[in-house]
N, C-alpha and C positions, 0 to 999 in steps of 0.2 A: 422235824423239818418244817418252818412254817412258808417258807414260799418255792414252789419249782416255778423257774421261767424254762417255758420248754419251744426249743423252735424246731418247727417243721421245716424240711429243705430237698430242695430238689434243682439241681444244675443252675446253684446261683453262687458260684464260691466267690465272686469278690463281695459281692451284699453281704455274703454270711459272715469274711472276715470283718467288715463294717460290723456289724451287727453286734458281733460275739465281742469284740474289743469295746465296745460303749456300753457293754456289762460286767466286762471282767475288771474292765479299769476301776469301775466299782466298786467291785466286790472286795476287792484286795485293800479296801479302808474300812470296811466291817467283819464281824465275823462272821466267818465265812460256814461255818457250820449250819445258819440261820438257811443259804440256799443252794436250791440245788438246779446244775444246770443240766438242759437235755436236750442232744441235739439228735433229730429224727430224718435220715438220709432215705430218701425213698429210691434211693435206688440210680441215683447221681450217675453219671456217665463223664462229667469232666473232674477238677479236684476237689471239689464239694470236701470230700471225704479226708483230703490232705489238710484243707484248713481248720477244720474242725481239731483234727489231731495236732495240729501246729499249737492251736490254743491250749487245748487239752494237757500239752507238754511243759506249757507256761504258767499252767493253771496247779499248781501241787496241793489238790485238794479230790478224796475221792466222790465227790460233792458231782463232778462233773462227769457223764456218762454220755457214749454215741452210741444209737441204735442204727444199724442199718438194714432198711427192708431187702430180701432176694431179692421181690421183684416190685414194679412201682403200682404202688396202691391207690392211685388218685391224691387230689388233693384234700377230699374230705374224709379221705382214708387215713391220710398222714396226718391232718391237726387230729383226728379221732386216736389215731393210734398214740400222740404225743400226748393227749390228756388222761389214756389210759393209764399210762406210766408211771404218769406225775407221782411222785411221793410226799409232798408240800401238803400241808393243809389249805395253802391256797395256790391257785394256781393261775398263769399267766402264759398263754399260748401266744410269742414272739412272732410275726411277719418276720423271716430271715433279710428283707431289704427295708427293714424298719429299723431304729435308732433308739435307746433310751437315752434320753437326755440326762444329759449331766450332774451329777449331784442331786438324783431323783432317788437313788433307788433307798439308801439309808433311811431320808424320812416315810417311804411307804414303808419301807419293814417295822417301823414304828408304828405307824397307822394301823396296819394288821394286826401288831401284836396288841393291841388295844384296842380292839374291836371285831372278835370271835365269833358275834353271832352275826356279822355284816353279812350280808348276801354277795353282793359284785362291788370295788371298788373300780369307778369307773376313769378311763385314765384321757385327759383330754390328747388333742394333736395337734400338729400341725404339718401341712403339707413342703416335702424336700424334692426340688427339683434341680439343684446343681450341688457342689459341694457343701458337707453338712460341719466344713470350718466356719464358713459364714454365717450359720445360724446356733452358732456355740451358745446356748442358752443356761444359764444357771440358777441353781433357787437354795436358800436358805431354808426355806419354811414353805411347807402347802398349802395352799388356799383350798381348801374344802367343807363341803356343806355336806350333813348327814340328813336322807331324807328317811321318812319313814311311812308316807303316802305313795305307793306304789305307782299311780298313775301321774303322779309329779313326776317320778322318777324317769319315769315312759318318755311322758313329753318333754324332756331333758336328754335320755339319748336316743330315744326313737329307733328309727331305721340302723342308729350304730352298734344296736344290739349285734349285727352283723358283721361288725369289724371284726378283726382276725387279734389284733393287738390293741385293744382298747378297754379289755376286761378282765379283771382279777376278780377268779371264782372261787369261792369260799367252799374248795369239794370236799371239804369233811363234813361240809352242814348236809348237803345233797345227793351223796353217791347212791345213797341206799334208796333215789325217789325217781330215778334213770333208769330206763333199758338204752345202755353205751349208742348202741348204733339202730337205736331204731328212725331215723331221718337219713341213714346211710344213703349216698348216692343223688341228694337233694340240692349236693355244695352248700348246705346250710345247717349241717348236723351240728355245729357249734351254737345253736341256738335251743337244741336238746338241755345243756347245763346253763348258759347265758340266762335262757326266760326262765328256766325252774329256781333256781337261785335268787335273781330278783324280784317271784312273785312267791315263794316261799319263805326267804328271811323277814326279820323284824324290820330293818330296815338296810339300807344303801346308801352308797356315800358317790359323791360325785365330786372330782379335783379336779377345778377349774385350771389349773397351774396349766402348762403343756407340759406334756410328761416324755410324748411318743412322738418323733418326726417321723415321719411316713412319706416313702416315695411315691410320688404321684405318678399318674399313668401306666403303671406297671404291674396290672395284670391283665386276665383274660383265660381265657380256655373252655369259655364257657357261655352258656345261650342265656343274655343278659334278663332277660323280660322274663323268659320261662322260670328262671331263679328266682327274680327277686318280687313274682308276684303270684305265680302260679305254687312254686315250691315255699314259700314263704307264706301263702295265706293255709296249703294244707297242713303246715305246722301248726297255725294259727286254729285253725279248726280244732287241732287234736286238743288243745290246750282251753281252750272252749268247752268239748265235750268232757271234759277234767273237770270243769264247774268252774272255770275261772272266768271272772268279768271280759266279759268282747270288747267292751269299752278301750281295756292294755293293748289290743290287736287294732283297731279303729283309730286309736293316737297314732299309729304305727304307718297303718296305708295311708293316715291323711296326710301324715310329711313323706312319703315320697310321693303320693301325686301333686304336693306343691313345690318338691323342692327336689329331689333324689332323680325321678324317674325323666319330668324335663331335663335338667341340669346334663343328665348323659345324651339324653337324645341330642340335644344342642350339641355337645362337643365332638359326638359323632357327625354331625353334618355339617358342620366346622372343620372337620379331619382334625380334631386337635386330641384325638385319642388312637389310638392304632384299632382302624376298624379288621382290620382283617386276623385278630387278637380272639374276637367276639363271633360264636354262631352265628349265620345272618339268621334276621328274624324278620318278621311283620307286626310292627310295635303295636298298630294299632289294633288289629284284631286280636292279639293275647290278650291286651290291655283293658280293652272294651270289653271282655268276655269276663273280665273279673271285677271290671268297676264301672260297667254302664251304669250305675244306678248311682253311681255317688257324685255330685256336680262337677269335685274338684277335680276329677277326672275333663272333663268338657271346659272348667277355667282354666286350668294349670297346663295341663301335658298334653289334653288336645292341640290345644296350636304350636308347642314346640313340635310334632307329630307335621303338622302340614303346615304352619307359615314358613315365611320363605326366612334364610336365618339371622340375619340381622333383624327383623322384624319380630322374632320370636326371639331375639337376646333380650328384645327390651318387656317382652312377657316376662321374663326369668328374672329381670330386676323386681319387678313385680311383684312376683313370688315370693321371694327372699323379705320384703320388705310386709307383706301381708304375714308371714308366719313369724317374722319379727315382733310383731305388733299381738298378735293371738298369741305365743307364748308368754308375751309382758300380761296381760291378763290373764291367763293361767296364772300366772307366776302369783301374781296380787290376790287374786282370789281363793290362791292354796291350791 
């Protein structure tokens, strides 16, 4: 099997039918032996469970399997348990309210089967906020660059290490260098195979193309700051103490204190996010506690943090347009 797309799902049956049809339609123009599909019900309470089996029934291939948990494992339980499963040599943990774009998937299975000892191929996005007829996008051919400077790599998907549906992992290269659930409970165990993978293979490929529409606004459940700086720098640590360059981890925190960590605070005080989605927190003292010593913490996030929001949109243009600029030089200088 060289690819499982495995999607984890939990009480979102119209997303998943969305989902699961902008893969099956797919699949049904290749062969279909190449993947396998896997859909992980943690325990669904509305038809979750119906749609999946509606596909399943359309789908005449035994390629396609549903797991459903007794009872519901978390979220980082459920992408944990779906890449447990995975039987692909590579593997692609689906957002169920995400989209693969059109006439994508045939050329990645190409792309894989041609490149075994890749680490992550990584899959670009774009963000879906109303109907995804509108954004019906199509590609002939992949635009993709093979890097094999690992910290090029970094400063190219940064903080997206973290996306749910952005990364095809090469787990026949890495299974044996894992303990599965040791970040369990973090919401960021996905980052157990994402970073071993990209800092253990030869090299990584990054496909500019948009591959993945991605619903915007449409999670939560979880204490935003504590995750993505407190639980994401202890990963960073362990990975450190591994003997791997802090430099890979240091690219990482600089983009989201110029770009990631503002960006939500704004649209939180905006209301242009469902705050009542998110743990309340105190942004600035998690924040400060893990990055008073680095500037970009005091130019970037401090003032989305306390200026008033209009005032701190126009910081945020700012930002965007400073890491704009610093990436272009990375980029030139290798």
């Amino acid at each position: 099997m060289l690819l499982t797309i495995a999607i984890p799902t939990y009480n979102r049956a119209e997303y998943l039918a969305r989902c699961l049809e902008s893969v099956l339609t797919q699949i049904n123009a290749i062969n279909q032996n190449l993947v396998e599909i896997l859909v992980i019900n943690n325990n669904s309470i509305d038809n979750t469970l119906d749609q999946a089996h509606y596909y399943k029934s359309n789908f005449i291939n035994e390629n396609f399997k549903i797991v459903t948990n007794n009872e519901n494992i978390g979220l980082d339980g459920n992408i944990t348990k779906a890449y447990s499963l995975a039987s692909g040599d590579f593997v692609l943990i689906l957002g169920d309210d995400d989209i693969l774009v059109n006439n994508t998937l045939e050329p990645i299975l190409e792309l894989l089967s041609n490149n075994n000892e890749c680490g992550i191929i990584y899959l670009n996005s774009f963000g879906l906020k109303d109907n995804y007829i509108n954004h019906n996008i199509t590609h002939n051919k992949l635009k993709y660059q093979k890097i094999n400077n690992s910290k090029h790599f970094f400063r190219i998907v940064n903080y997206y290490f973290t996306y749910i549906s952005g990364n095809i992992i090469n787990k026949k290269l890495i299974n044996d260098k894992i303990l599965l659930d040791r970040f369990l409970g973090t919401n960021l165990n996905l980052l157990n195979w994402n970073l071993t993978a990209a800092l253990f293979a030869k090299y990584n490929i990054f496909i500019s193309d948009f591959i993945i529409a991605t619903k915007t606004e449409n999670t939560g459940g979880y204490a935003f700051a504590k995750t993505f700086a407190c639980n994401s720098n202890f990963i960073f640590n362990y990975f450190i103490q591994q003997g791997y360059d802090k430099k890979h981890f240091r690219i990482i925190n600089n983009s989201m204190l110029i770009n990631f960590f503002p960006f939500f605070i704004q649209k939180s005080k905006e209301n242009k996010i469902n705050n009542s989605l998110f743990i309340k927190e105190n942004y600035f003292n998690i924040l400060y506690n893990i990055y008073k010593f680095n500037f970009r913490f005091w130019l970037f996030t401090f003032p989305a943090i306390f200026l008033p929001p209009k005032t701190a949109s126009k910081f945020l243009y700012c930002n965007r347009v400073y890491q704009k600029i610093s990436n272009k030089i990375h980029s030139i200088n290798g």
